[in-house]
Every structure is written in C-alpha cells, then in structure tokens.
N, C-alpha and C positions, 0 to 999 in steps of 0.2 A: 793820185793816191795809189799808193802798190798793195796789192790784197795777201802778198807773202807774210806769213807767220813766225820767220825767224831772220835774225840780224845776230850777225858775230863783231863782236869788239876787242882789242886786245889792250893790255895798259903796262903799263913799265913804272911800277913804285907807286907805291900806299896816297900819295898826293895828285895820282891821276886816276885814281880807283872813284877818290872823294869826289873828285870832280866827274867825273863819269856819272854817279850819284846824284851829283848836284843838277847835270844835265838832263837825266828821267826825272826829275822833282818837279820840273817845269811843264811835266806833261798827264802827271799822275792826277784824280782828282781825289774827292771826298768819296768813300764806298769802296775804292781800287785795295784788290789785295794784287802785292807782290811775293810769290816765292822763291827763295833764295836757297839754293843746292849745291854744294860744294863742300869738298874735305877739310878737316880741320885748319884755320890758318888760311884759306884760300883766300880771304877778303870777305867773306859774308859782312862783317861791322861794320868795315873800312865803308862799302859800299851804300850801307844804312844812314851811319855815319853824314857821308857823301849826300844823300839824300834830305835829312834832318836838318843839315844846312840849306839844303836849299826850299825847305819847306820854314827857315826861319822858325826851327825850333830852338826850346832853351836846352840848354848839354849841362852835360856830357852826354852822346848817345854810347853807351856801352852794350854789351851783350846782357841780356836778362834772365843768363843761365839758370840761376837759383829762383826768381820770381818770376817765372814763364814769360809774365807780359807785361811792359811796361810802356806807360806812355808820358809821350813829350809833346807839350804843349807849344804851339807857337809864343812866339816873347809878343808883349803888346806892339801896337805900332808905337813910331814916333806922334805928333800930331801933322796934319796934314799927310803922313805917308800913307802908301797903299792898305787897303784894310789887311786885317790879322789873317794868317793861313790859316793851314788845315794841320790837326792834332796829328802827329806820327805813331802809331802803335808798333812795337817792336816784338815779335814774341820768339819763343828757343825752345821747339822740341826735344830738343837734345835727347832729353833726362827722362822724355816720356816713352814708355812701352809698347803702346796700343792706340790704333784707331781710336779706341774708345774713350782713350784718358783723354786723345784731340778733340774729340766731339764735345767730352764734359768741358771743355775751357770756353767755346760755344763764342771763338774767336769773331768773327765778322758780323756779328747784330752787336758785336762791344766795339766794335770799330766802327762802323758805320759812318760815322762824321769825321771820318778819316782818312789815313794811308794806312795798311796795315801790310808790313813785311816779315814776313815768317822765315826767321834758320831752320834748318834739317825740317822740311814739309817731309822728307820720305816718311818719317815716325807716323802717318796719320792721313795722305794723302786724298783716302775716300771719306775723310770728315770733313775736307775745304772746300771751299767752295770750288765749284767745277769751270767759271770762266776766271780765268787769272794771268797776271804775266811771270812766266818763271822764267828765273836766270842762275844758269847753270855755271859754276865757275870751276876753270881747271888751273891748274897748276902745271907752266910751261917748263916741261924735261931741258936741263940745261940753262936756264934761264931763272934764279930763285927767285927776282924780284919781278917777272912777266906772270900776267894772268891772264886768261882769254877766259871770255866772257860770252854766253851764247842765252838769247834773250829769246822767248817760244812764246808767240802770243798764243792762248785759249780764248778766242771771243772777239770779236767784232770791237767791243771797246779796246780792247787791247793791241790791236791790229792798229790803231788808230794813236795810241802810247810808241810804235815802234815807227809810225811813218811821221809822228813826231821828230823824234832821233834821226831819222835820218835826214830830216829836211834840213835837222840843224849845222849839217855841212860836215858835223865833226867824225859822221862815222857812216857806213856803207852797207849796203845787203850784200852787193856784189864781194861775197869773200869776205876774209878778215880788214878791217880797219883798225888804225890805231887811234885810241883817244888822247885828244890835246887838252 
C-alpha cells in the first residue's frame, strides 16, 4: 500500500469522465465525503454522474444548483442480486456566499449513510469536513474535450480510496495516467 496522497488521471470525453466516476464508486463507502473543484464545464457532474452509476443509483444525477442537495437513492436489487447500495448525495455551492450559509446546510450528519460529493467546496471549505478526498479538475489548453483530473487524499481513509484506483490498473501515481 503506498502512503502518497495524490494520484493524477487524465480523460479524453464526457464517456470516460463517467467511467472514471464509475471506477472511485467501487471504493467509496457510506460516511465518504468527496470534493469536487473545478471551473464551470470542467466535468464536476459528468464525474458524479460517473459515480451515481456506479453506486447503482436511480437518475438522472444532474447538478442540484437551485436545491443545493439532492439525493439519489440506489434502485432496489433484483431478487437474488447483490444487496442495495449506498444513497449518493449530490450538493452545489455554487449560489452560496459564506462559510456560514455551508455550515447551515449541516451537509455530512445528512449524509452520513452515504456518498456525499460537493460542487464548488471553495464557497465554505472551513464548514466540511476536514478529512476528505478532493478532485481537482482542469481543463487541458488545446485540448477541449481532455480533462486532468488530480485526486488529494485528507485522511488515512482516503489514502486508502486512491490505493484503490490504483491497484485497479487503470491509472498510476507515477505522473499522469489516462483512464480507459
């Protein structure tokens, strides 16, 4: 197990973003808050999205601009299939001002039996919780449909979310990776 805290991944169109998504889904548990940071357009949903699927949520996952936070429920199993996942909480600072407006929404004891992935954390960042995994998304100059994607564990549990990722072959600490 490697004790490093950061993992960079790159992706090339909106269908490898989801699957990148789909891949941390597999490693996130019930309690995990993820932060998601990047400029408008970068993938922040795509990447939710990405995730929502693979937590066998019911969709659409959209952005929850207008109602901060919303949540998606896994679909029932079939009979005989694996039991039912874990609830995805989505929530969008966007629209909020202040620390303090993130504090009143009092995001992670409402998630708790869940995933909880926050757009724009900058809006409020000393109201979240302090061990988390954030993923930074840039937008590659020359490149419209490439995104690099850079993943910072806070926390021991999270350190443990990125040695996930990497065992699964599809992506590397050493430098950037592309995801398949």
């Amino acid at each position: 197990m490697s004790t490093a805290n950061r993992l960079q991944v790159s992706t090339s169109g909106v269908a490898r973003t989801r699957a990148l998504g789909r891949r941390l889904a597999r490693y996130l548990r019930g309690g995990d808050v993820v932060l998601l940071q990047g400029p408008l357009g970068a993938g922040k949903t795509a990447l939710t999205q990405g995730v929502g699927a693979g937590l066998n949520v019911e969709g659409p996952v959209n952005s929850p601009t207008f109602v901060l936070l919303a949540r998606h429920d896994p679909v029932e199993p079939l009979e005989g299939a694996a039991p039912r996942g874990l609830p995805l909480y989505h929530a969008d600072l966007y629209r909020l001002g202040s620390a303090e407006d993130v504090a009143d929404l009092n995001l992670a004891p409402q998630a708790i039996d869940g995933v909880l992935l926050i757009e724009w954390p900058e809006r409020g960042l000393e109201a979240l919780p302090a061990e988390h995994l954030l993923v930074v998304i840039e937008l590659v100059e020359g490149a419209p449909s490439e995104r690099r994607f850079t993943f910072v564990a806070v926390g021991e549990r999270y350190r443990r979310v990125l040695d996930g990722l990497e065992a699964s072959g599809h992506v590397s600490r050493s430098g950037s990776a592309r995801a398949r």
